[in-house]
C-alpha positions in Angstrom: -19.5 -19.1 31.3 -19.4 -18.2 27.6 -16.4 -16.8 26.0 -16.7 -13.3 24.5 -16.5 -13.3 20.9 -13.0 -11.6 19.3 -12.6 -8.4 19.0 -12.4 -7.2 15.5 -8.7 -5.4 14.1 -10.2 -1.4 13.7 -10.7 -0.5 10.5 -7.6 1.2 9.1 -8.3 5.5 9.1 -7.2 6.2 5.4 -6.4 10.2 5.2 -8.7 11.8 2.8 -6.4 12.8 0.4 -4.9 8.7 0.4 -8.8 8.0 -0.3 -9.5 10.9 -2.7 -6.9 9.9 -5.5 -6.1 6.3 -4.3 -3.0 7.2 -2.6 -1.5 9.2 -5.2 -1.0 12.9 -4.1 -1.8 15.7 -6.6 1.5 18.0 -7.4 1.1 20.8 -9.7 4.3 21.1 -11.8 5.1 23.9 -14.8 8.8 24.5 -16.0 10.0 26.6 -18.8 12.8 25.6 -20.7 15.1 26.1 -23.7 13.1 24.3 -26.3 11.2 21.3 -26.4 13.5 18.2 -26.5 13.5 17.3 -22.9 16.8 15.4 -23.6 18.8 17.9 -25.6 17.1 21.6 -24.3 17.7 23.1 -21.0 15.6 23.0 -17.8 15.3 26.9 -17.0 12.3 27.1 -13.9 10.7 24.6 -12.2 7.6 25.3 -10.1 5.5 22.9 -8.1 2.2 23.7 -5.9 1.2 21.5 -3.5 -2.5 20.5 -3.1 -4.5 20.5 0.2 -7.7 19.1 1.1 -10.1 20.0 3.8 -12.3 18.4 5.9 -15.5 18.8 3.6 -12.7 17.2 0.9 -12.7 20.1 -1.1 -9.2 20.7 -3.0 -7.5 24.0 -2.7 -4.2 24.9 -3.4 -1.3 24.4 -1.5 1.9 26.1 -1.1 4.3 26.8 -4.1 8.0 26.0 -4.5 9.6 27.3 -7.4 13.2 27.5 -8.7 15.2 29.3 -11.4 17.3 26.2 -12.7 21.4 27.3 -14.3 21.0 25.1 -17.6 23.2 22.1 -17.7 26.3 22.0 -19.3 26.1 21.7 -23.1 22.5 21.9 -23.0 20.5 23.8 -25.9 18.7 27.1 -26.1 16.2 27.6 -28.5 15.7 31.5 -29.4 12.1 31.2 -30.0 11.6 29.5 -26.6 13.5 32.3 -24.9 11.7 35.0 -26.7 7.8 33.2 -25.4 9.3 32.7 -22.0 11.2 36.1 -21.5 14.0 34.3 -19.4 17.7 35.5 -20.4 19.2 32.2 -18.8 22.7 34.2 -18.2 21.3 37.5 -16.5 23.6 38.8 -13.3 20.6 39.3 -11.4 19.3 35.6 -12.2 18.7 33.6 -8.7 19.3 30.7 -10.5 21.0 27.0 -9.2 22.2 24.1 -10.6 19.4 21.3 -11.3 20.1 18.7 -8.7 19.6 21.6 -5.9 16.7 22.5 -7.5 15.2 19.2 -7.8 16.4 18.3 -4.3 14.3 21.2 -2.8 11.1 20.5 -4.7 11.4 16.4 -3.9 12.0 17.1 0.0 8.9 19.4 0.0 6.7 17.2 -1.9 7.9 14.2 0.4 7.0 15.6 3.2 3.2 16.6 1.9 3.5 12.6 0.7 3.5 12.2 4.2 1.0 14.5 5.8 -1.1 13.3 3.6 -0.6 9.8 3.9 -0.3 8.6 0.6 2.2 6.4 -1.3 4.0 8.8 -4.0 2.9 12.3 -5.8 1.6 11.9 -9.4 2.4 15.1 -11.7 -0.6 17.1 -12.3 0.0 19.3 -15.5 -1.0 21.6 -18.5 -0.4 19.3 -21.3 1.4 17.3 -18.5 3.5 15.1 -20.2 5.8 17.8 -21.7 6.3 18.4 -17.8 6.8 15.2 -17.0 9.3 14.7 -19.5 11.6 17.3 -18.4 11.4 16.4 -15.2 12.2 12.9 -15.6 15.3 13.5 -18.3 16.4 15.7 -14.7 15.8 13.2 -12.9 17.8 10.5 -15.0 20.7 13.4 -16.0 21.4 14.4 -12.5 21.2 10.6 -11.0 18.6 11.9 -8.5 17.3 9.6 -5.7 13.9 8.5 -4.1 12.2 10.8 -7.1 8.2 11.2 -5.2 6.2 11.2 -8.7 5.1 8.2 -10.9 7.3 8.1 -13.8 4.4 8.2 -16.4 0.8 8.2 -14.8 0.0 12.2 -14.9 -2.9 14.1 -14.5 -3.7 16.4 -17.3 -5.6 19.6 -17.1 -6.1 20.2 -20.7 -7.5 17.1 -20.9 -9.8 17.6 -17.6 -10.5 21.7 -19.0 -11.7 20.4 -22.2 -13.9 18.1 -21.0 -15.4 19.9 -18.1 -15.6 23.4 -20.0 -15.0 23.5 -23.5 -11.9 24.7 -23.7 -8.0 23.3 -23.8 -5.6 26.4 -24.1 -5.2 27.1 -20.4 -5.9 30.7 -20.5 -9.4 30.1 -22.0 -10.1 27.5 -19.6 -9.1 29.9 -16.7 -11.4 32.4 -18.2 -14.7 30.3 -18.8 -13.6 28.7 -14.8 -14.6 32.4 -14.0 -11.2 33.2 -12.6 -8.8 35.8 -13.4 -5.9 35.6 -16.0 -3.0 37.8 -16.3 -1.8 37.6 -19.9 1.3 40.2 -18.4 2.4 36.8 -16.0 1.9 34.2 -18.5 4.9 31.8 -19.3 6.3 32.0 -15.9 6.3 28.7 -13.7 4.8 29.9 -11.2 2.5 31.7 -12.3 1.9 28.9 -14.9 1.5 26.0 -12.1 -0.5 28.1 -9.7 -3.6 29.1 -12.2 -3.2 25.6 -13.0 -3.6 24.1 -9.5 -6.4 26.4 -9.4 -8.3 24.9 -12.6 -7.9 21.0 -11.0 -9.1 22.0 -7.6 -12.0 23.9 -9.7 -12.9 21.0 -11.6 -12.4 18.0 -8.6 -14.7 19.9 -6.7 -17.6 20.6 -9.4 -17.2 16.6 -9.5 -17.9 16.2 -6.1 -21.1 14.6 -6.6 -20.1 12.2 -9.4 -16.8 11.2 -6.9 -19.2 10.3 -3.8 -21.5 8.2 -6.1 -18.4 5.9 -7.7 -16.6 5.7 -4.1 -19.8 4.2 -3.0 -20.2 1.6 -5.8 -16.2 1.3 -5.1 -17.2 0.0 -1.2 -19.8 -2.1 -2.5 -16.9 -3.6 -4.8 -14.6 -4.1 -2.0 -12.4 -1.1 -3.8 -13.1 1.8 -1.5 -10.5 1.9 1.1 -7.1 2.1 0.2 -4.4 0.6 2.1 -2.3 2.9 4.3 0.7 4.1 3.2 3.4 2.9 5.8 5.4 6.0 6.9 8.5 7.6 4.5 11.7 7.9 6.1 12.5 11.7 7.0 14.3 13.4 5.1 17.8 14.5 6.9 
């Protein structure tokens, strides 16, 4: 009697967000801030929005985290900054916190959408992203914070993507000629910031729809198109 041949290991299921960006999870992130020296000037509102996927693999935005941030100690406050972003740092009615809380909310969220998702780490998805990214990271470094989700320099860059796909780099022009609304009244607040933004990259992933299916094909024929899976991140406590 002949033996039946092996059974071949099933092929790993790779979440379609893992598969989409290579496991890299998209994380929209504005702040506003006391000037532009990420070293010297102080972190004043961080917002991050979270992408989601569905089933089709379309990209939509996610849900938004955002934090008024107490400047650290000694740090500097540029006037003009102040007077574009409209933030009085010292107001009573403020809800700001310190910057460790504030990264430590936005890092638990993220890591558990790192998760869900299955992928390996977030990468920072940004308007001019690396003045975002720079911020973030002299936070990151000033407050000695732990298991930090994002790649510390690969970003994604909208203003980059915008003026590619439409013509246009200044985000509120790109907004406009995406056919969405902009509120000029909202402008230069993170949240409002990050959340047109996330808007604009799911806009512009999904109008390449077509162009992504093609190269993940030629990717399998490479051997490229499956990512490994991500082996699960500790909960958070």
């Amino acid at each position: 009697m002949s033996e039946l041949p092996p059974v071949p290991p099933p092929t790993p299921i790779v979440p379609l967000m893992a598969r989409r960006f290579r496991g890299f999870l998209p994380v929209v992130v504005d702040v506003e801030t006391g000037g532009f020296e990420s070293r010297t000037d102080a972190l004043l509102q961080i917002a991050a929005v979270l992408i989601e996927i569905d089933a089709g693999g379309h990209l939509h935005r996610g849900e938004t985290h955002s934090f008024h941030v107490r400047p650290f100690e000694n740090s500097r406050l540029d006037p003009a900054s102040l007077q574009v972003n409209k933030i009085d740092p010292w107001h009573p009615l403020r809800p700001a916190i310190d910057e460790s809380d504030a990264l430590q909310r936005v890092f638990r969220a993220i890591r558990a959408a790192i998760r869900t998702h299955g992928c390996r780490r977030a990468v920072l998805v940004g308007h001019n992203a690396s003045f975002d990214l720079a911020f973030l990271n002299a936070a990151v470094t000033r407050t000695g914070m732990k298991r930090n989700p994002f790649h510390p320099f690969s970003c994604f860059d909208t203003a980059t993507l915008a003026g590619a796909a439409l013509g246009q780099t200044v985000l509120a022009k790109a907004v406009a000629v995406a056919g969405m609304a902009w509120d000029q009244a909202s402008a230069h607040s993170a949240t409002y910031d990050a959340e047109r933004t996330a808007d604009l990259f799911c806009l512009i992933c999904n109008e390449l729809a077509g162009s992504y299916a093609r190269a993940d094909q030629r990717a399998q024929g490479f051997g490229w198109g499956v990512p490994t899976p991500a082996p699960p991140e500790p909960e958070d406590d």
